[in-house]
DRENZAVEX-202624 format. One record per atom (N, C-alpha, C): residue number from 1; residue in three letters; atom name; x, y, z. Coordinates in steps of 0.1 Angstrom, whole numbers, plus 5000, padded with zeros to 4 digits. Layout:
residues N
R  resi  resn  name    xx    yy    zz
R   NUM   ALA    CA     X     Y     Z
...
END
This chain:
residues 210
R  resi  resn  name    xx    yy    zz
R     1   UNK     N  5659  5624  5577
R     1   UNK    CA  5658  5611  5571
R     1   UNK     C  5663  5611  5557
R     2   UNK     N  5672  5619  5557
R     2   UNK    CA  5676  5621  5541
R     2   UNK     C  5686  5609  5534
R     3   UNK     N  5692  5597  5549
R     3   UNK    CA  5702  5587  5549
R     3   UNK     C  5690  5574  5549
R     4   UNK     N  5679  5578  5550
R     4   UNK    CA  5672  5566  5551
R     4   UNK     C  5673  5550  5538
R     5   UNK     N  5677  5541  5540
R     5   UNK    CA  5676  5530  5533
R     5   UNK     C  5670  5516  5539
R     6   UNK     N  5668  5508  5531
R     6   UNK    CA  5658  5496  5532
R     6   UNK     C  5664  5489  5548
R     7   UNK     N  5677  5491  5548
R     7   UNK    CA  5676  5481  5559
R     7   UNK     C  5674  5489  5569
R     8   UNK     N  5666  5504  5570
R     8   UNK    CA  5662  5507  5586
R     8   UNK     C  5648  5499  5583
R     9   UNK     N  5640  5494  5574
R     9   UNK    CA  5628  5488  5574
R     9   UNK     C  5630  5471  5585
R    10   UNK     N  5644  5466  5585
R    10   UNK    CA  5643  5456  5591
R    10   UNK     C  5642  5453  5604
R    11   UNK     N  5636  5446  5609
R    11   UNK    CA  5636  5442  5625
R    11   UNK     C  5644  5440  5630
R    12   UNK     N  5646  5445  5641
R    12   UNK    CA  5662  5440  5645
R    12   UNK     C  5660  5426  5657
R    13   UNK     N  5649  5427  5659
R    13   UNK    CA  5639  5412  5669
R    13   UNK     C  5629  5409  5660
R    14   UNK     N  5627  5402  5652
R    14   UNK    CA  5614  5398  5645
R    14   UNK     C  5605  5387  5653
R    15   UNK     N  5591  5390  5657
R    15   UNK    CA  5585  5383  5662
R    15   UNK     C  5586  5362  5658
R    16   UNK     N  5591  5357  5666
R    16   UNK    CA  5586  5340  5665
R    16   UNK     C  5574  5336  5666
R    17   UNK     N  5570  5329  5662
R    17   UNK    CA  5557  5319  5657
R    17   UNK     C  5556  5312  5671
R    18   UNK     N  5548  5308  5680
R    18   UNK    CA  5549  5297  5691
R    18   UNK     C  5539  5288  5684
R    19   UNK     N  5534  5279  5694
R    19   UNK    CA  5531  5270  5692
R    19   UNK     C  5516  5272  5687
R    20   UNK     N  5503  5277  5696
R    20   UNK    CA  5497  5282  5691
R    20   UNK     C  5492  5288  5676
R    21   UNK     N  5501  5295  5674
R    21   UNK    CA  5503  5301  5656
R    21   UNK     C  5507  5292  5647
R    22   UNK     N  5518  5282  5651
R    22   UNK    CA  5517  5274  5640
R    22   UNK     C  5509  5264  5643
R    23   UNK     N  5498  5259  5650
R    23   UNK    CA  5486  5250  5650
R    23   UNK     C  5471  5257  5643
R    24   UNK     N  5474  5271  5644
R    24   UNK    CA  5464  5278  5639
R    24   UNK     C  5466  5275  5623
R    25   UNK     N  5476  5277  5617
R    25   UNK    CA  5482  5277  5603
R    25   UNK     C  5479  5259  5598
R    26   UNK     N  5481  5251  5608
R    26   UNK    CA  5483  5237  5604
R    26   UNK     C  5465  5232  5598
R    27   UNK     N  5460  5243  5610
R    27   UNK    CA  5445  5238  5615
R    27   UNK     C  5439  5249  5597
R    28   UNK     N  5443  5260  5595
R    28   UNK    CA  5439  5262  5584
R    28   UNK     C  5444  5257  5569
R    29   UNK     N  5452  5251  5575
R    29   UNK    CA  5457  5245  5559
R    29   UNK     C  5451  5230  5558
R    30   UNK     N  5446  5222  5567
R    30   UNK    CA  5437  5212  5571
R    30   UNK     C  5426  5215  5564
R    31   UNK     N  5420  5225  5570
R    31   UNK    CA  5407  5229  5558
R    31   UNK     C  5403  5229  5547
R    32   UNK     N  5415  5237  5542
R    32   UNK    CA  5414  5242  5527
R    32   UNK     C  5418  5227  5519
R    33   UNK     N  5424  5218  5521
R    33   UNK    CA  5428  5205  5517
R    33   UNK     C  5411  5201  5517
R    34   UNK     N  5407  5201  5528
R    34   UNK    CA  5391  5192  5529
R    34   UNK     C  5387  5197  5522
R    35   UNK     N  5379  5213  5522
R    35   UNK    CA  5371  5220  5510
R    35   UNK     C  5375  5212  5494
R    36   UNK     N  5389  5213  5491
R    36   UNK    CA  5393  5211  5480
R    36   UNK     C  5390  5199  5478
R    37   UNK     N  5394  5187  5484
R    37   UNK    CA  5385  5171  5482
R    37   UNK     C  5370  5175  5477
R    38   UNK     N  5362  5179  5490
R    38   UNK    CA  5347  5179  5492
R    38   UNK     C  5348  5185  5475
R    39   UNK     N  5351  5198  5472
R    39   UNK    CA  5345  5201  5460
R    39   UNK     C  5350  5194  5445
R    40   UNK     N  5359  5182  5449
R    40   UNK    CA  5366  5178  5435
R    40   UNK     C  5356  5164  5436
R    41   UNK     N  5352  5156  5447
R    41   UNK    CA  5339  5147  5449
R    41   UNK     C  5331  5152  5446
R    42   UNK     N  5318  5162  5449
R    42   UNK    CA  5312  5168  5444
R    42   UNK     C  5304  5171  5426
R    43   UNK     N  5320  5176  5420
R    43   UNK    CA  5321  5175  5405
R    43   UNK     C  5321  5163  5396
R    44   UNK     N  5323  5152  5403
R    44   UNK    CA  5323  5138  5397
R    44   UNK     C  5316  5130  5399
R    45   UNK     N  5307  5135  5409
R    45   UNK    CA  5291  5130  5415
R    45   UNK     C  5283  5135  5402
R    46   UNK     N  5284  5150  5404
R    46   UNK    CA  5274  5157  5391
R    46   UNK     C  5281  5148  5378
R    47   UNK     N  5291  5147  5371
R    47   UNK    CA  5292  5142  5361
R    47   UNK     C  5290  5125  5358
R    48   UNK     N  5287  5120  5366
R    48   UNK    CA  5280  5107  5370
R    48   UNK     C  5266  5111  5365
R    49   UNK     N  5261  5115  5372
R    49   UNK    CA  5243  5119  5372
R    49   UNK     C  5242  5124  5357
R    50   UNK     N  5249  5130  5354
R    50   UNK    CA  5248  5139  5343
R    50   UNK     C  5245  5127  5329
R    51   UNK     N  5258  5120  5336
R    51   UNK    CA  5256  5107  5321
R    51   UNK     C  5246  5097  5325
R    52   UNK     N  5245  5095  5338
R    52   UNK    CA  5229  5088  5339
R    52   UNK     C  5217  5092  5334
R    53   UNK     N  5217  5106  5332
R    53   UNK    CA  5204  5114  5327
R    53   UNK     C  5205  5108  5311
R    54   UNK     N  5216  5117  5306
R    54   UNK    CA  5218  5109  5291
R    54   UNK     C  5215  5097  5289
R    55   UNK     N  5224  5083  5295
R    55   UNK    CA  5219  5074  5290
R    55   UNK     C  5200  5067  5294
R    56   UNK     N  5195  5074  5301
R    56   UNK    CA  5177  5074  5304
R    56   UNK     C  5173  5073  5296
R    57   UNK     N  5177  5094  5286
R    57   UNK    CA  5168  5098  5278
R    57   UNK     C  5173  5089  5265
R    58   UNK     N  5182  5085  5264
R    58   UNK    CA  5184  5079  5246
R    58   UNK     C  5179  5064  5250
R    59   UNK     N  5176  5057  5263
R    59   UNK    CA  5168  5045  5258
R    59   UNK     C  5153  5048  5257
R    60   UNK     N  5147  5058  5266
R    60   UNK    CA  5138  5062  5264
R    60   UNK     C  5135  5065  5251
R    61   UNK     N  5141  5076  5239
R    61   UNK    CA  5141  5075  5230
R    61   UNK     C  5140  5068  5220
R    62   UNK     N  5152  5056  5222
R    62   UNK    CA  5149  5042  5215
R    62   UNK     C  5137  5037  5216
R    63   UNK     N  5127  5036  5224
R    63   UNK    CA  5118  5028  5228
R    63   UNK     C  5106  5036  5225
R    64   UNK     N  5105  5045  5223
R    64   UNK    CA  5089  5050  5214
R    64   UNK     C  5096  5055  5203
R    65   UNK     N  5103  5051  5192
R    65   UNK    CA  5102  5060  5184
R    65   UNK     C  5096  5049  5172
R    66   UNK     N  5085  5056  5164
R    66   UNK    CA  5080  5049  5153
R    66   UNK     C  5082  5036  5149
R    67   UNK     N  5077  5027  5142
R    67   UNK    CA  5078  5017  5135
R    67   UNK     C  5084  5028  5121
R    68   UNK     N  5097  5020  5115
R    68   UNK    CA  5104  5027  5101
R    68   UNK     C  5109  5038  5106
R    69   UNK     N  5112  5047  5120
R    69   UNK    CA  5119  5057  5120
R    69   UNK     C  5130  5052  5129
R    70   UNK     N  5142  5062  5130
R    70   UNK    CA  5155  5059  5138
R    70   UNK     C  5159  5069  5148
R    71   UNK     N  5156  5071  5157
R    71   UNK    CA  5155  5081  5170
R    71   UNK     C  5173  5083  5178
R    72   UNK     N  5179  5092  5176
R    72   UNK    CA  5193  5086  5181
R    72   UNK     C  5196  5101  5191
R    73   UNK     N  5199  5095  5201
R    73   UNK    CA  5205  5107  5213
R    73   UNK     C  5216  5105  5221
R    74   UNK     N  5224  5113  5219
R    74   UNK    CA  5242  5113  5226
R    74   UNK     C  5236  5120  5236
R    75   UNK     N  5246  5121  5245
R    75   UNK    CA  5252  5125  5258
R    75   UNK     C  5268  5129  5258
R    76   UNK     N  5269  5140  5270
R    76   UNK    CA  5282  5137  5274
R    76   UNK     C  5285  5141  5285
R    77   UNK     N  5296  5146  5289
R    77   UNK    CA  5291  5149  5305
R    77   UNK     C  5293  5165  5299
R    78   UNK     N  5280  5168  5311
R    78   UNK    CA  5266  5181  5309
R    78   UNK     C  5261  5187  5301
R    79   UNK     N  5261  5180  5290
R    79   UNK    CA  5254  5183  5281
R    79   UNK     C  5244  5175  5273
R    80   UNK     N  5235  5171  5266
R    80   UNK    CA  5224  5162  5259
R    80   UNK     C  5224  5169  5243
R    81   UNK     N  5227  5158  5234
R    81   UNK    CA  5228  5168  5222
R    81   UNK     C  5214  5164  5217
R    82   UNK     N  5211  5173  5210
R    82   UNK    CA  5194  5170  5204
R    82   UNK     C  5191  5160  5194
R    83   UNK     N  5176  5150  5195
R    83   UNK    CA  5178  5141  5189
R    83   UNK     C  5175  5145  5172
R    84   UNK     N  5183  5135  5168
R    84   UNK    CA  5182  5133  5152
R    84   UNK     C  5171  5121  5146
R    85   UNK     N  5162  5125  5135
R    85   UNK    CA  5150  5120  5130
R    85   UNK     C  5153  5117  5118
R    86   UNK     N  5149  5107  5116
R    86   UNK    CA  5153  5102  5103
R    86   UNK     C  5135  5096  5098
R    87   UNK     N  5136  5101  5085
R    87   UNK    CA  5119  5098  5079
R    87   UNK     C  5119  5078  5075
R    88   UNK     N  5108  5074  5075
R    88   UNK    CA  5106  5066  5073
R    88   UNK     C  5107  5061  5060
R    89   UNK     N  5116  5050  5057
R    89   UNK    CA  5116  5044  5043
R    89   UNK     C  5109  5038  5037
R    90   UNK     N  5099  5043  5021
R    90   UNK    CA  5094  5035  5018
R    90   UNK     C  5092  5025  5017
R    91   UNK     N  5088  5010  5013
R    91   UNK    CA  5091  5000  5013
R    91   UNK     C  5091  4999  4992
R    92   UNK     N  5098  4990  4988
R    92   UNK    CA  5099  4989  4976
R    92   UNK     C  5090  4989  4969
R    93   UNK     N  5089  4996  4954
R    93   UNK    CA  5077  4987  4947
R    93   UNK     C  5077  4977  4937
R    94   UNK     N  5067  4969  4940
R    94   UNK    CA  5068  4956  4936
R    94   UNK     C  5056  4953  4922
R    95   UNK     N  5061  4946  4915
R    95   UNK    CA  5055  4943  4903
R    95   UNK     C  5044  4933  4903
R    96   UNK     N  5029  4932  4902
R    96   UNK    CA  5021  4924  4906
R    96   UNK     C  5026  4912  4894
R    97   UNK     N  5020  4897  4901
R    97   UNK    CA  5023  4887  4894
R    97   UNK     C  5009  4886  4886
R    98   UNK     N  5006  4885  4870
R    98   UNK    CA  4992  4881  4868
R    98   UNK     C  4988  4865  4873
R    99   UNK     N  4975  4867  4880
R    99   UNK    CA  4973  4855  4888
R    99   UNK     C  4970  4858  4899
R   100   UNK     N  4980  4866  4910
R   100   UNK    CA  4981  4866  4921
R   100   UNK     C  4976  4872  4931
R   101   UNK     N  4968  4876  4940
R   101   UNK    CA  4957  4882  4948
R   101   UNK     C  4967  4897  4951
R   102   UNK     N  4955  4905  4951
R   102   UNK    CA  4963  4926  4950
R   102   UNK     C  4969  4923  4964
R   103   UNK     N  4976  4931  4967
R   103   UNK    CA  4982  4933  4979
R   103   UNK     C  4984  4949  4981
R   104   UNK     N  4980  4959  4992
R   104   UNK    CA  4980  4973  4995
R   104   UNK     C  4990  4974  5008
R   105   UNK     N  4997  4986  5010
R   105   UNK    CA  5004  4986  5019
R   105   UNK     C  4995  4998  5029
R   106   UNK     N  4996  4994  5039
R   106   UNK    CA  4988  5004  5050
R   106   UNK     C  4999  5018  5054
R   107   UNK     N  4996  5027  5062
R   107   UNK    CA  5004  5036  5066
R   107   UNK     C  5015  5037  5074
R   108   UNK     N  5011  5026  5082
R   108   UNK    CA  5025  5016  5092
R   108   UNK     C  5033  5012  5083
R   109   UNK     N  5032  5009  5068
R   109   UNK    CA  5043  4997  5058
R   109   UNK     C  5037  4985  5064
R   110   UNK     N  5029  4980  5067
R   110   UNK    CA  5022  4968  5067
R   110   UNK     C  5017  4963  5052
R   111   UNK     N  5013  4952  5051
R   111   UNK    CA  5012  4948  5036
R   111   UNK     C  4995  4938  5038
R   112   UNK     N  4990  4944  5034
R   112   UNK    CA  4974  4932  5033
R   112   UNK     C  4972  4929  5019
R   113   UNK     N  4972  4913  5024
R   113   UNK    CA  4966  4908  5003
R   113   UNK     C  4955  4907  5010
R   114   UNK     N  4948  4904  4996
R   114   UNK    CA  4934  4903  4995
R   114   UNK     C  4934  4888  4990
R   115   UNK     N  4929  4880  5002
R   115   UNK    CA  4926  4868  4996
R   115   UNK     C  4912  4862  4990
R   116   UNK     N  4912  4861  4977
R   116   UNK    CA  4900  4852  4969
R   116   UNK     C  4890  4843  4982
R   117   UNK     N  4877  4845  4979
R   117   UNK    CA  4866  4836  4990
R   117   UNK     C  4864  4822  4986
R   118   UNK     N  4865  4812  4987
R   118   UNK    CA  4865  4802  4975
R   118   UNK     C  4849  4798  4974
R   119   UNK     N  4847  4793  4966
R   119   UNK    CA  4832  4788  4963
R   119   UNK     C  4824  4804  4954
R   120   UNK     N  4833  4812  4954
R   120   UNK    CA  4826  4826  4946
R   120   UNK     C  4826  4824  4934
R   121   UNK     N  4817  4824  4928
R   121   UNK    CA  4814  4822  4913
R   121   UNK     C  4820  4834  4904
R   122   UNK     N  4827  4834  4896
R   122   UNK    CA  4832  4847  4883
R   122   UNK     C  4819  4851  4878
R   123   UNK     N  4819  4867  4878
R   123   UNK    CA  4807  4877  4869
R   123   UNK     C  4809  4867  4857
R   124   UNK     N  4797  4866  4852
R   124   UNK    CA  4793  4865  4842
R   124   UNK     C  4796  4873  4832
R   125   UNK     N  4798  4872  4815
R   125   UNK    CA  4798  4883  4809
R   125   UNK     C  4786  4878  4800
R   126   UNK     N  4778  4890  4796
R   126   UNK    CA  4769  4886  4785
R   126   UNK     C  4774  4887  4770
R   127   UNK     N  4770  4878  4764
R   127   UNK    CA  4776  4878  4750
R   127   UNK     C  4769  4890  4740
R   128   UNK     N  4782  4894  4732
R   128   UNK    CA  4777  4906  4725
R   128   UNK     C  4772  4899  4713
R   129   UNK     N  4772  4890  4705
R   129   UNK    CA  4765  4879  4696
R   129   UNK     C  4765  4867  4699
R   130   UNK     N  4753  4862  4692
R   130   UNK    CA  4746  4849  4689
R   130   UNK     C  4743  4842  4682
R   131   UNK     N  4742  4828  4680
R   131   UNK    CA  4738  4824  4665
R   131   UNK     C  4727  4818  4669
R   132   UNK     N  4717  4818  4659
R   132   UNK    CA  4698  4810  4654
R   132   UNK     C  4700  4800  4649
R   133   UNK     N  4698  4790  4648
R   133   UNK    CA  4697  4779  4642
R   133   UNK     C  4677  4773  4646
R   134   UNK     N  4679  4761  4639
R   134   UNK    CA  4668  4756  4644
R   134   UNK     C  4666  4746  4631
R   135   UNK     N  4654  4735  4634
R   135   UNK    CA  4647  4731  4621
R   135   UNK     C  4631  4736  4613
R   136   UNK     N  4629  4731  4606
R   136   UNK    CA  4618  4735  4595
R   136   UNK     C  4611  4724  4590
R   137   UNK     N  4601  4724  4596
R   137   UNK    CA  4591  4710  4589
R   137   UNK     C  4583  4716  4578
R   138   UNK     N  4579  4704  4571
R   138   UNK    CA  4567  4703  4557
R   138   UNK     C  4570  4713  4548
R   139   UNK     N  4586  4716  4543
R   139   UNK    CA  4590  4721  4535
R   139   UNK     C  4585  4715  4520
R   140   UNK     N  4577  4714  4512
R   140   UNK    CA  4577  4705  4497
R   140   UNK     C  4589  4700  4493
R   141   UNK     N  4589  4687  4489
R   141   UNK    CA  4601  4683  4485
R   141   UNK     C  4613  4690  4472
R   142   UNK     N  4619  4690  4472
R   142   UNK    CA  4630  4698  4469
R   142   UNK     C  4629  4717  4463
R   143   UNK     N  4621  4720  4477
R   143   UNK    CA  4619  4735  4477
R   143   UNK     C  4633  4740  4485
R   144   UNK     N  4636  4750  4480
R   144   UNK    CA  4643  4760  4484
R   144   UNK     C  4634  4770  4499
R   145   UNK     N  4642  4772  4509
R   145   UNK    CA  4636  4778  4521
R   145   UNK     C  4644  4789  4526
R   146   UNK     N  4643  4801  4531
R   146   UNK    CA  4654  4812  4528
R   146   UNK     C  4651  4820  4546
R   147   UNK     N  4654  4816  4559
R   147   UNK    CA  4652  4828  4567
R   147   UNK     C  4654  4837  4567
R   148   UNK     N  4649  4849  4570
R   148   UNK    CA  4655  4865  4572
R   148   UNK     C  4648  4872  4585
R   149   UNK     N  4661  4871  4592
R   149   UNK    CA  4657  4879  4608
R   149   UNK     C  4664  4897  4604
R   150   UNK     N  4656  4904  4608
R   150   UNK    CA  4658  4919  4608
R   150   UNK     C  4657  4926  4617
R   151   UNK     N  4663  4932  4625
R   151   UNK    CA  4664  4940  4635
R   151   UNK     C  4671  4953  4640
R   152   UNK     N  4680  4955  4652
R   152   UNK    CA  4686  4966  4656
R   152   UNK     C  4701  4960  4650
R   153   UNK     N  4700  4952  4651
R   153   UNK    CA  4715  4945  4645
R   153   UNK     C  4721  4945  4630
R   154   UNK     N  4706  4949  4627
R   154   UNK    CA  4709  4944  4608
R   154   UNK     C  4700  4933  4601
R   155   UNK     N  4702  4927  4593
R   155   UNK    CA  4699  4918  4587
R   155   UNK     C  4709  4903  4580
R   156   UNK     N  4700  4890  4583
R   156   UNK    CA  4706  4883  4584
R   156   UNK     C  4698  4871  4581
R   157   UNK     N  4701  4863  4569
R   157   UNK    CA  4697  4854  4561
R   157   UNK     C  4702  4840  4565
R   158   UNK     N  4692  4828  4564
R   158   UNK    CA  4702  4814  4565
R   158   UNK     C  4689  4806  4553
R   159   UNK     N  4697  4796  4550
R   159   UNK    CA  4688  4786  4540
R   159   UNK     C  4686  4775  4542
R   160   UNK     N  4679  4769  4544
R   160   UNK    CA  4677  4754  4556
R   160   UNK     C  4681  4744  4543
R   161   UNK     N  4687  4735  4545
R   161   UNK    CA  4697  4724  4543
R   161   UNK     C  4679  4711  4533
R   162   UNK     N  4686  4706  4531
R   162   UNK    CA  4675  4696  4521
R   162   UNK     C  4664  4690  4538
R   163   UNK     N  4677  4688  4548
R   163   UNK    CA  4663  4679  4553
R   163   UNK     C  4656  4692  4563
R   164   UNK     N  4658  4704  4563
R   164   UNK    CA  4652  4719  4566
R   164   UNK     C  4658  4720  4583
R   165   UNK     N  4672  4719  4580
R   165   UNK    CA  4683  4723  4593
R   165   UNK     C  4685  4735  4587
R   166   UNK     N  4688  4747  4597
R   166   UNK    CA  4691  4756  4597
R   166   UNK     C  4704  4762  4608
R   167   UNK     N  4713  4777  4606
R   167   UNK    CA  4720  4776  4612
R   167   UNK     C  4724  4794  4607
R   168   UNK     N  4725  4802  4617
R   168   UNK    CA  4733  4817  4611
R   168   UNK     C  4736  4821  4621
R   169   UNK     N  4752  4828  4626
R   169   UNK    CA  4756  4831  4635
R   169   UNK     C  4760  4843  4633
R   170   UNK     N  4771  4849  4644
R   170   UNK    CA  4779  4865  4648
R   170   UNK     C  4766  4873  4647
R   171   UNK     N  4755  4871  4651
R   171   UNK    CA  4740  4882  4653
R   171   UNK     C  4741  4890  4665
R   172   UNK     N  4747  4902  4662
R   172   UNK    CA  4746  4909  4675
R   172   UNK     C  4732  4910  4680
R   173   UNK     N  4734  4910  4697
R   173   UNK    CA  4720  4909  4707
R   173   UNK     C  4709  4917  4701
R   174   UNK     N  4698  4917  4706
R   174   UNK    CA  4683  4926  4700
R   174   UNK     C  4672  4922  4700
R   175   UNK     N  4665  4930  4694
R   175   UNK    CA  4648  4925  4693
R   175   UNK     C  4651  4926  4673
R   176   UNK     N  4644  4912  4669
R   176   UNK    CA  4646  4912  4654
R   176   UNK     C  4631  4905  4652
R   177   UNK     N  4626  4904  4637
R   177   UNK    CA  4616  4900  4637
R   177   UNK     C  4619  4892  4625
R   178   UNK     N  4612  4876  4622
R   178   UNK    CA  4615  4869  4610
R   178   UNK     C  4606  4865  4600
R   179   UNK     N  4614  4865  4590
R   179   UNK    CA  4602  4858  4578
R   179   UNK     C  4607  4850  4569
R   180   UNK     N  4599  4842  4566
R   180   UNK    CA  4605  4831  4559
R   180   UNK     C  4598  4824  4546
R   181   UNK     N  4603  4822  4532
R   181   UNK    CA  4594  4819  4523
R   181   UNK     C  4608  4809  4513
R   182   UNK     N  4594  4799  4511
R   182   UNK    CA  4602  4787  4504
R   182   UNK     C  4598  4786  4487
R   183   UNK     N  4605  4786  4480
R   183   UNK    CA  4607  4783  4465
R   183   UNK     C  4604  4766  4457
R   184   UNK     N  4594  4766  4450
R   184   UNK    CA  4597  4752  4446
R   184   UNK     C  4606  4753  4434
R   185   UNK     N  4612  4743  4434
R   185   UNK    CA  4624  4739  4423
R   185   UNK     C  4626  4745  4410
R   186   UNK     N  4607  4741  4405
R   186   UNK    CA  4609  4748  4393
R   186   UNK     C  4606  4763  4392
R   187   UNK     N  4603  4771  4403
R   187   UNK    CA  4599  4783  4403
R   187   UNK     C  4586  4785  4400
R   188   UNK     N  4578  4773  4400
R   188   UNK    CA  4561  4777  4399
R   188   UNK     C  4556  4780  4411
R   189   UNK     N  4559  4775  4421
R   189   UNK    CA  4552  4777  4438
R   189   UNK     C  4561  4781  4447
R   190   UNK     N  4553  4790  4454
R   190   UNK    CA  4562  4795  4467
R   190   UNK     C  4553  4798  4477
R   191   UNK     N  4556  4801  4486
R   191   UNK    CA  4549  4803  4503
R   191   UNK     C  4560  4811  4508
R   192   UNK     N  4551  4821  4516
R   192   UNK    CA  4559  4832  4527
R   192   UNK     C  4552  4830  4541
R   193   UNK     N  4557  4834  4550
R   193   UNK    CA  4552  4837  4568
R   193   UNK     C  4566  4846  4574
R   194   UNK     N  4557  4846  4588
R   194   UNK    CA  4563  4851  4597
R   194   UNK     C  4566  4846  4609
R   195   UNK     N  4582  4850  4612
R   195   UNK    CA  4583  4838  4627
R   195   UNK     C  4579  4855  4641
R   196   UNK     N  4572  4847  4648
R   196   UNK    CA  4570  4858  4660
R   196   UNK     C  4583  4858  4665
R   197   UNK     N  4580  4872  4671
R   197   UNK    CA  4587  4884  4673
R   197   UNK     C  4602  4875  4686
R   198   UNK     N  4613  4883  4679
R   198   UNK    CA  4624  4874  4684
R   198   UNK     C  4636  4883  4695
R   199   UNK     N  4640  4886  4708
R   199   UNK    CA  4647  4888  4715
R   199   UNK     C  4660  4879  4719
R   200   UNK     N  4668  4883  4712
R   200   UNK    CA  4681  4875  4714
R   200   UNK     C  4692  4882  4722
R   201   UNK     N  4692  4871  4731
R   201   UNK    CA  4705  4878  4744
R   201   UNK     C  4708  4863  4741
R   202   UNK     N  4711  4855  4737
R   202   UNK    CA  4718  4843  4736
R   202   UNK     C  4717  4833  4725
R   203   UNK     N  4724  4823  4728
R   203   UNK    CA  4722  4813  4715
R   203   UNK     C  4708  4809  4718
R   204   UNK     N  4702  4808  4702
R   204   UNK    CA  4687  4805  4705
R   204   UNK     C  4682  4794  4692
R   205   UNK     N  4674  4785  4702
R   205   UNK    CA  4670  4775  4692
R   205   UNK     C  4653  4781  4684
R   206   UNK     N  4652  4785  4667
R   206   UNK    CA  4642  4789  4661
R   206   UNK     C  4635  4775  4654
R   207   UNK     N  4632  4768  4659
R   207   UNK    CA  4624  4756  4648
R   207   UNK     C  4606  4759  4644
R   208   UNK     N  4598  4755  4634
R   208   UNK    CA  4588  4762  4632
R   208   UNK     C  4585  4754  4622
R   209   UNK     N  4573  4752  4616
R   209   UNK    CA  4566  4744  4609
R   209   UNK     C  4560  4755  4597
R   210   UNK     N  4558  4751  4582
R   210   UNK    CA  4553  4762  4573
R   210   UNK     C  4541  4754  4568
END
């Protein structure tokens, strides 16, 4: 075999194909066509579904997410990307108007005023001074008359008027006690007393007879 070359490899009758054989060949190449359809339908079924899922979960997401937050979810085909959260915006702050009923914002950002009850009466404030006034009978004619209230406050003088009006104010509140002594003209006669015992939390009328 020392002459041997490629063409003793050739047939010198090479088998023919009959009918048979090439229906077998037709019949497998028929297949492989189908498989290849079936599995290229298949892949575009799933990628259908795939974005069906997606678009579910991002309305789903739209639809509970917070009052003030923004919930956002893509898709694409097979994959879901993770959602993105966005914090809630404060709401502005605002400058009270004087006059105007408070207003608080709740933890939703809701806003509640407080509306005034009508017919409510305003606190009272008590006054931190007062003034005494009053009049003074059977003073002697053109005597001199001189009050003096003394207390936690201090002391505090008034001189009753010819027809014996009197009048002293800015007396801060207290318990004071008074006395009172009148002068005649020429400095020959005089008279003293005492006014009972005096609690002042307001303007107060002192009149009294000597």
């Amino acid at each position: 075999m020392a002459d041997f070359t490629s063409t003793d490899l050739l047939d010198p009758t090479p088998p023919v194909p009959g009918e048979s054989e090439r229906a077998a060949v037709a019949a497998r190449a028929g297949r492989l066509v189908r498989r290849r359809r079936y599995l290229q339908g298949a892949g575009a079924l799933g990628a259908v579904v795939v974005m069906a899922v997606g678009v579910g979960v991002l309305a789903t997401g739209g639809s509970s997410s917070s009052p003030g937050a923004q919930r956002i979810q893509a898709a694409d085909s097979g994959a879901v990307a993770a959602p993105i959260v966005t914090a809630p915006t404060a709401p502005p702050a605002t400058t009270p108007v004087p006059g105007t009923p408070a207003a608080s914002v709740g933890q939703d950002g809701s806003v509640a005023t407080a509306v005034p009850v009508p017919g409510t009466p305003a606190a009272s404030v008590a006054p931190t001074a007062v003034t005494v006034s009053g009049h003074v009978s059977n003073v002697p004619a053109g005597a001199t008359l001189t009050l003096t209230l003394s207390g936690s406050g201090g002391t505090f003088t008034a001189v009753a008027d010819a027809a014996g009006n009197f009048s002293v104010g800015n007396i801060p509140t207290g318990d004071y006690t008074g006395t009172w002594e009148w002068v005649s003209a020429d400095g020959t006669a005089s008279a003293a007393g005492r006014v009972p015992g005096l609690s002042l939390t307001a303007d107060q009328d002192v009149s009294f007879s000597v």
